[in-house]
C-alpha positions in Angstrom: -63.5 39.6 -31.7 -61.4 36.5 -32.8 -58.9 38.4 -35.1 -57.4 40.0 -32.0 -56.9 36.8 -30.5 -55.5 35.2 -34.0 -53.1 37.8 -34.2 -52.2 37.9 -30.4 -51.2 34.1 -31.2 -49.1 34.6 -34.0 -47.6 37.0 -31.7 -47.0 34.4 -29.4 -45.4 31.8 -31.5 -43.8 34.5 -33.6 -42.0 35.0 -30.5 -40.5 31.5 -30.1 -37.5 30.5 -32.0 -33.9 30.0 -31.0 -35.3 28.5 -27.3 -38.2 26.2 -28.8 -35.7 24.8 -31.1 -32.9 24.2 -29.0 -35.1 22.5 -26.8 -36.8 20.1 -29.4 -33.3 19.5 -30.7 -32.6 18.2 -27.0 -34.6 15.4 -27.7 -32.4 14.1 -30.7 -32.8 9.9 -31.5 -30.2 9.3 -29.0 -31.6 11.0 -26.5 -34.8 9.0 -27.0 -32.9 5.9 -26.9 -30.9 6.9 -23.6 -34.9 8.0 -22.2 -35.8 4.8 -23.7 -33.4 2.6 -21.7 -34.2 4.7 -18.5 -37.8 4.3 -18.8 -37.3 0.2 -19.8 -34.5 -0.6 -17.1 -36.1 1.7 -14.2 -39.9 2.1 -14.8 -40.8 5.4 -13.5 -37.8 5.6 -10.5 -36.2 8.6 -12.6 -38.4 10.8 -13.3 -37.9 13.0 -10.7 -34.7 13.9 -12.5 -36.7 15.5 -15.0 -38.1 17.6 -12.6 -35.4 18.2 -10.8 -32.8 19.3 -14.3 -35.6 21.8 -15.8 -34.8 24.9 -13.6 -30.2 23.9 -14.3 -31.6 23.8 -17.8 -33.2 26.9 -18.4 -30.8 28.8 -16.8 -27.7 27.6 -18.5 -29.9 28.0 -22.0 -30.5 31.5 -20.7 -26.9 32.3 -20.1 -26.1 31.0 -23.6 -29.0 33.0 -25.7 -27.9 36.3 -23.6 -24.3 36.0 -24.7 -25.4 35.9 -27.9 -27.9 38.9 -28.2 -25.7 41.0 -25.2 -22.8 40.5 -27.2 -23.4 39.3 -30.5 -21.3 37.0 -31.2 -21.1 33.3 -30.5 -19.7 31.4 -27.5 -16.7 30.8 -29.6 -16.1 34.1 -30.9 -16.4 35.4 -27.2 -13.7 33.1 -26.1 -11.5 34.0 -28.6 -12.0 37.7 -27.8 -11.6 37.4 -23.9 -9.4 34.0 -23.1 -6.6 32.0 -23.9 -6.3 30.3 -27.4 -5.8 26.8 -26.2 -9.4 26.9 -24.0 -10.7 27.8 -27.6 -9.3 25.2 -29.5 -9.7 22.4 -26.6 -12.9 23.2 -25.9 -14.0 23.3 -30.3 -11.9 20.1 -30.4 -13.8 18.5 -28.5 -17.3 19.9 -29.6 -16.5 18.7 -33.2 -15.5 15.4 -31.7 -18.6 14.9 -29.9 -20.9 16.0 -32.3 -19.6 13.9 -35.5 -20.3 10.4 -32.8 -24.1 12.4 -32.2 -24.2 12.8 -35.5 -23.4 9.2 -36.4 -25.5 8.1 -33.6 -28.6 10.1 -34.8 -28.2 9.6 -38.4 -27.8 5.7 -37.7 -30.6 5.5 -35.9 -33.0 7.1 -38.6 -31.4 4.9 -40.8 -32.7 2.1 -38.7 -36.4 3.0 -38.1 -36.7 3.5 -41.5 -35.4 0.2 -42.5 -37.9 -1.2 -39.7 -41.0 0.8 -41.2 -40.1 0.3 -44.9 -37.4 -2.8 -44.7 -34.1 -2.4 -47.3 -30.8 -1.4 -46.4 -30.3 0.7 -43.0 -26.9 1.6 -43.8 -28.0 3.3 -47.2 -30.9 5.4 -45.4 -28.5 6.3 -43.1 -26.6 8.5 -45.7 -29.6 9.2 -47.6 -30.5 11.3 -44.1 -27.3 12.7 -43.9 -27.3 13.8 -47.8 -30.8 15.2 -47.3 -29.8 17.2 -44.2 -27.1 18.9 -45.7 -28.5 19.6 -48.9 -31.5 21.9 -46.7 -28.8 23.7 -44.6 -27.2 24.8 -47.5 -30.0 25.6 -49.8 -32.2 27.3 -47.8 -31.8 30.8 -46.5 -32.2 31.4 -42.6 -35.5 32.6 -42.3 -36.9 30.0 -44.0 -34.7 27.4 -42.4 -35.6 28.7 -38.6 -39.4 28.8 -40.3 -38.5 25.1 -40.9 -37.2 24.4 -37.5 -40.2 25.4 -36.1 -42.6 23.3 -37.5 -40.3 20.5 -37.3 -40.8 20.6 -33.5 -44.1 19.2 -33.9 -42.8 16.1 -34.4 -42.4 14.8 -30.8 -45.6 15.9 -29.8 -45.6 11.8 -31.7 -44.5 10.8 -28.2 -47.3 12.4 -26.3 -49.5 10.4 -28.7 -47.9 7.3 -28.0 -48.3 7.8 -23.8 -51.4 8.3 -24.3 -51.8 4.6 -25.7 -49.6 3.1 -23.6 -51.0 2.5 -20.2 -49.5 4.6 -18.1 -50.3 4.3 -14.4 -51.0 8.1 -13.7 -51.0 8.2 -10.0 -47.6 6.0 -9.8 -46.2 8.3 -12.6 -47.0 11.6 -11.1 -46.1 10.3 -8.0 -42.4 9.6 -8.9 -42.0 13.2 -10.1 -42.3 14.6 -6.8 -41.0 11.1 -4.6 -38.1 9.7 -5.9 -36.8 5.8 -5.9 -33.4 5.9 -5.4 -31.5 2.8 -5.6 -28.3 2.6 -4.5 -26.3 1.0 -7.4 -23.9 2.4 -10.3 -26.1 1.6 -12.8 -28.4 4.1 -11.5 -25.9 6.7 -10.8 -24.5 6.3 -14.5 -28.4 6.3 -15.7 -29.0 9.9 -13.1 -25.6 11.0 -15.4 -26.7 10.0 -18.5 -30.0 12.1 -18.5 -28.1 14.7 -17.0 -25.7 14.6 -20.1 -28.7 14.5 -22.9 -30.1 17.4 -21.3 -27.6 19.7 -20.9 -25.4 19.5 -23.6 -22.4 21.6 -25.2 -23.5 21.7 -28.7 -27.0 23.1 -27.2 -25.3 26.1 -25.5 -23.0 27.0 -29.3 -26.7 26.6 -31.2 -28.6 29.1 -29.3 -25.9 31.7 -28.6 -25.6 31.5 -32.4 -28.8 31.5 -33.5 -29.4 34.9 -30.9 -26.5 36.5 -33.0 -28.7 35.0 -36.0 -32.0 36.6 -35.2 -30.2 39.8 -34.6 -28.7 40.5 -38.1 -32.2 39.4 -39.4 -33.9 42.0 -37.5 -31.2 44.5 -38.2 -30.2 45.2 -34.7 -27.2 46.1 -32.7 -26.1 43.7 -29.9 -27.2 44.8 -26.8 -24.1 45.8 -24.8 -24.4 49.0 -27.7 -28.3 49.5 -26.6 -29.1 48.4 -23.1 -32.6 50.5 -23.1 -34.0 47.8 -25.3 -32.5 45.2 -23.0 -35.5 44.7 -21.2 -37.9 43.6 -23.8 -35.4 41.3 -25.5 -34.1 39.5 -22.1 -38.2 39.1 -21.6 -38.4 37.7 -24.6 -35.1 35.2 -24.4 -36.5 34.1 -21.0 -40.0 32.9 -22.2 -38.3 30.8 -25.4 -35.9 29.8 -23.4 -38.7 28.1 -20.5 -41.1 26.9 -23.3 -38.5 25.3 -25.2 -36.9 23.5 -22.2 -40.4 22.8 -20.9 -41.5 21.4 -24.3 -38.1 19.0 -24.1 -38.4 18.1 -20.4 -42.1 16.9 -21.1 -41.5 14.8 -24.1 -38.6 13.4 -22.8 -41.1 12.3 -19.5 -43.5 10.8 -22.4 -40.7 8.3 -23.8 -39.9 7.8 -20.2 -43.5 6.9 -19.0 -44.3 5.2 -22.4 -41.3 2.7 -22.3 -42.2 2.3 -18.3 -46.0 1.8 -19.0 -44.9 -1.1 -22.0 -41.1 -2.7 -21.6 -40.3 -2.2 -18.1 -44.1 -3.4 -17.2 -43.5 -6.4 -19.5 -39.4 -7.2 -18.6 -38.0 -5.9 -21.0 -35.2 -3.9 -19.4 -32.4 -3.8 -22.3 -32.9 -1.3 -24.9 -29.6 0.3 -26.5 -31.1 2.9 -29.3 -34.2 4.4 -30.3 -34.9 1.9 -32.8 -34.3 -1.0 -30.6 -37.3 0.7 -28.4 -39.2 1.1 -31.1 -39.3 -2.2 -32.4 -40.1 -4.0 -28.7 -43.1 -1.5 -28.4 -44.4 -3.6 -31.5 -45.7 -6.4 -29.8 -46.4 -4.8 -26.8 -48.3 -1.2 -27.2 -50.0 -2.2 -31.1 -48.8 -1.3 -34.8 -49.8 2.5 -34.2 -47.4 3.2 -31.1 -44.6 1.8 -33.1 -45.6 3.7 -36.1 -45.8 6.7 -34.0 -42.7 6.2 -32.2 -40.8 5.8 -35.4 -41.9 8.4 -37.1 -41.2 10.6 -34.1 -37.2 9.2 -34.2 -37.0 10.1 -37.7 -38.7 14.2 -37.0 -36.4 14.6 -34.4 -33.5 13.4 -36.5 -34.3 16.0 -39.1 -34.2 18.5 -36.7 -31.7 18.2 -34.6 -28.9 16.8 -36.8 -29.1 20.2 -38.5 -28.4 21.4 -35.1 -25.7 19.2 -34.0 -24.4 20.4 -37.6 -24.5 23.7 -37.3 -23.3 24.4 -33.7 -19.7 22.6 -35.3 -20.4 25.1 -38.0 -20.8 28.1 -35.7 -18.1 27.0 -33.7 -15.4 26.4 -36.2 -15.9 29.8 -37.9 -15.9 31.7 -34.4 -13.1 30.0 -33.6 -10.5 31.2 -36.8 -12.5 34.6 -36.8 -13.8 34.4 -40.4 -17.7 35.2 -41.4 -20.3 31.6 -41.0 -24.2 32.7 -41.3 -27.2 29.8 -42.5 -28.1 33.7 -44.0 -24.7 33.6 -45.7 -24.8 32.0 -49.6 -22.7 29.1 -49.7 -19.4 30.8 -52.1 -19.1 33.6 -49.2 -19.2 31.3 -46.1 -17.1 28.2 -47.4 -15.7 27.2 -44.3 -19.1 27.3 -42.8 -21.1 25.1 -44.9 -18.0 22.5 -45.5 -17.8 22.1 -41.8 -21.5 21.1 -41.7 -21.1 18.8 -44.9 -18.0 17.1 -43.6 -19.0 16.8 -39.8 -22.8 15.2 -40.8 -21.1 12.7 -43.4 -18.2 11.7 -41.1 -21.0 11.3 -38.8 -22.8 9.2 -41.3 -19.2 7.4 -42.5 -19.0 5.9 -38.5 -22.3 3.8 -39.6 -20.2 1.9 -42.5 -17.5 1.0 -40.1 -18.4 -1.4 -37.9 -18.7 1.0 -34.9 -21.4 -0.6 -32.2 -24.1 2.5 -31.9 -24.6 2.1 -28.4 -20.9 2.0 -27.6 -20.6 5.4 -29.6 -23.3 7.3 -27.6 -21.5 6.2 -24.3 -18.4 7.9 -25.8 -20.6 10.7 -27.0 -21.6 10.9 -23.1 -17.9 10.8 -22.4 -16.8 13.4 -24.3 -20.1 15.7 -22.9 -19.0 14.9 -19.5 -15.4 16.1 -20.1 -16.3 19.6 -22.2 -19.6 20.5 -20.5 -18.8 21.6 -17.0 -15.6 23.0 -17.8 -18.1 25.1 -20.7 -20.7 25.9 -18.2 -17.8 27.7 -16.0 -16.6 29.5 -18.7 -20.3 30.9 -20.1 -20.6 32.1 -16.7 -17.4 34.2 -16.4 -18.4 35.4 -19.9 -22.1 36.4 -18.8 -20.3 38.2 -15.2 -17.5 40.0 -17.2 -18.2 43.8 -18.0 -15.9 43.9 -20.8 -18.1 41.3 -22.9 -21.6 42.2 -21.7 -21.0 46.2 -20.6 -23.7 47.2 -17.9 -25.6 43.8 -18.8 -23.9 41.4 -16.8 -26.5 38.4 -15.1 -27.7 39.0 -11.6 -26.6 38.0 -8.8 -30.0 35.5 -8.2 -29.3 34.0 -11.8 -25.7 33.7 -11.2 -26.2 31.7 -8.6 -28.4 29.3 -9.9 -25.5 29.3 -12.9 -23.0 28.0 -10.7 -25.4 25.7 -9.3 -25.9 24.2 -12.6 -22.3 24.4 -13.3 -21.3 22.5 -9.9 -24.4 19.8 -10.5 -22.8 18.6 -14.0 -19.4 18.7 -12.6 -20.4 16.4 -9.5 -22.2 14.0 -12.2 -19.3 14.2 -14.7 -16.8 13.0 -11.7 -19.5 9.9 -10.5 -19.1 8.9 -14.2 -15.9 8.8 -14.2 -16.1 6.7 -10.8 -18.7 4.5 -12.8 -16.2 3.7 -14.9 -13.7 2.6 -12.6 
């Protein structure tokens, strides 16, 4: 009786891929140090917005994974089949440019926690990480690497460890998911944006579209514009990844959230700039093992999604001049593909020796987001409605709503930053 039920999990989980690892890579070390500073400056007054992003999440995650397996090819490759060249290059322009500041963001922050947990040179670590990184994406072919991926998402379940530690007030917590505190000040608006801008993010939308197109060649199938009959299993199977692996995200980025509440915020400690910063002030505060556990956890997630922040340059650049880039592809036949993740991860890592303030380069980070993701979102959509790039498989009418609803939310948050800044 239990082999059944073994197998029917491996099934499951066998199932999960592109989705679950797009949505662990959503919570990246700066995104636990923007959640961080959320959950330290506001206590629990924002997590409604969790709530309230999952469902623009999903569906814009959908859209991306469909254009990929309807199509298969990348977001890239599909705007350079179907739309002017200079959307292309703006909008790869400004990918790469936001994902080398990511990069040096996340790779600096690993650098730090491992200089908190071991002491010696953060700077050093830094580019040990980014070395490391690079050295996997290239060596390792791509079902091992997605195997990899995988179980690298087990990392943040550290943060659901540490909540548990931390004190959390359940009935306030739960309470704020559902009821929320608004306050009526710019530094809440800009904090609403900011989550807004870790969760749905342009190099997010590139990675699974890609890694659909990825899981394709690997199965030896034909995109499904060519077959539509076996639409209906694959879209089934997109939409599940695609809700676990924004559900997993959503609920670990609530645990740093509730943790940082529960310990800083409860204590007054409202100023937290990185992931590091947060967990060092947990020290004192939660006990040795939430810091451990919190640090570890920035470190996981940096192995995971600075690959991803990688590779969506990667997937991007190659799409965009129209030559071959596969993680299946050796290294001598996809040159442009595997430099473009070397350069952009060590110019990510270079920003570190500079004398660039971290925090100050995640706000640009957020910036440069803001500027490429709604214009993006509108573009995927008029990809995923177009016959001539997704035959009789265009999105519904119901999903294509909520798409432009998505789309409209980031573009209303993207113009109150801008307004923030003013």
């Amino acid at each position: 009786m239990e082999k059944p039920k073994t197998s029917g999990v491996r099934r499951f989980f066998a199932q999960l891929g592109p989705g679950l690892v797009t949505g662990a890579a959503d919570d990246d070390p700066s995104g636990i140090g923007t959640h961080s500073q959320v959950g330290a400056e506001f206590g629990y007054g924002l997590a409604w917005t969790f709530v309230f992003s999952f469902p623009l999440m999903v569906v814009i995650q959908e859209v991306a994974a469909r254009i990929g397996r309807v199509t298969g090819a990348g977001i890239a490759r599909n705007l350079r089949r179907h739309y002017p060249r200079p959307l292309l290059w703006s909008v790869v322009l400004l990918l790469l440019v936001a994902n080398i500041v990511n990069l040096g963001a996340d790779l600096g922050a690993m650098g730090a926690t491992l200089a908190l947990l071991l002491g010696g040179n953060g700077a050093l670590y830094t580019l040990m990480f980014g070395a490391i990184c690079v050295v996997i994406e290239v060596a390792l072919n791509y079902a091992r690497y997605a195997s990899l991926l995988k179980w690298t998402t087990l990392s943040l379940f550290s943060y659901v460890a540490v909540v548990m530690v931390a004190g959390v007030p359940w009935g306030r917590a739960l309470t704020a998911l559902v009821i929320p505190e608004i306050q009526w000040t710019a530094a809440y608006a800009t904090a609403v944006v900011a989550i807004l801008g870790t969760t749905i993010s342009p190099y997010l939308f590139f990675w699974q579209a890609a890694q659909e197109v990825e899981e394709q060649h690997r199965h030896h199938a034909k995109p499904l514009c060519i077959t539509p009959r076996e639409a209906g299993p694959e879209l089934k199977r997109i939409r599940l990844d695609t809700l676990i692996g924004m559900g997993f995200s959503s609920l670990v980025s609530l645990a740093i959230v509730f943790a940082t509440a529960a310990t800083l915020n409860a204590n007054g400690i409202t100023d937290i700039t990185t992931s590091a910063q947060a967990a060092e002030a947990l020290r004192p505060i939660a006990g040795p093992f939430a810091f451990a556990v919190f640090a570890l956890g920035i470190i996981g997630t940096g192995m995971l999604a600075v690959p991803v922040l990688a590779g969506s340059a990667a997937y991007a650049v190659t799409e965009m001049v129209g030559v071959a880039g596969s993680l299946d592809a050796k290294p001598l036949r996809a040159k442009l593909f595997y430099a473009t993740i070397a350069v952009t991860t060590l110019l990510g890592a270079s920003l570190n020796f500079i004398g660039i303030d971290p925090a100050k380069a995640l706000y640009w980070a957020a910036v440069v987001n803001g500027v490429l993701a709604a214009p993006l979102m509108a573009t995927m959509m008029l990809i995923v409605r177009n016959p001539l790039a997704m035959g009789r498989l265009t999105l519904s009418r119901g999903a294509t709503i909520l798409g432009w609803g998505a789309t409209a939310v980031m573009a209303i948050a993207t113009v109150v930053f801008f307004v923030s800044l003013v």
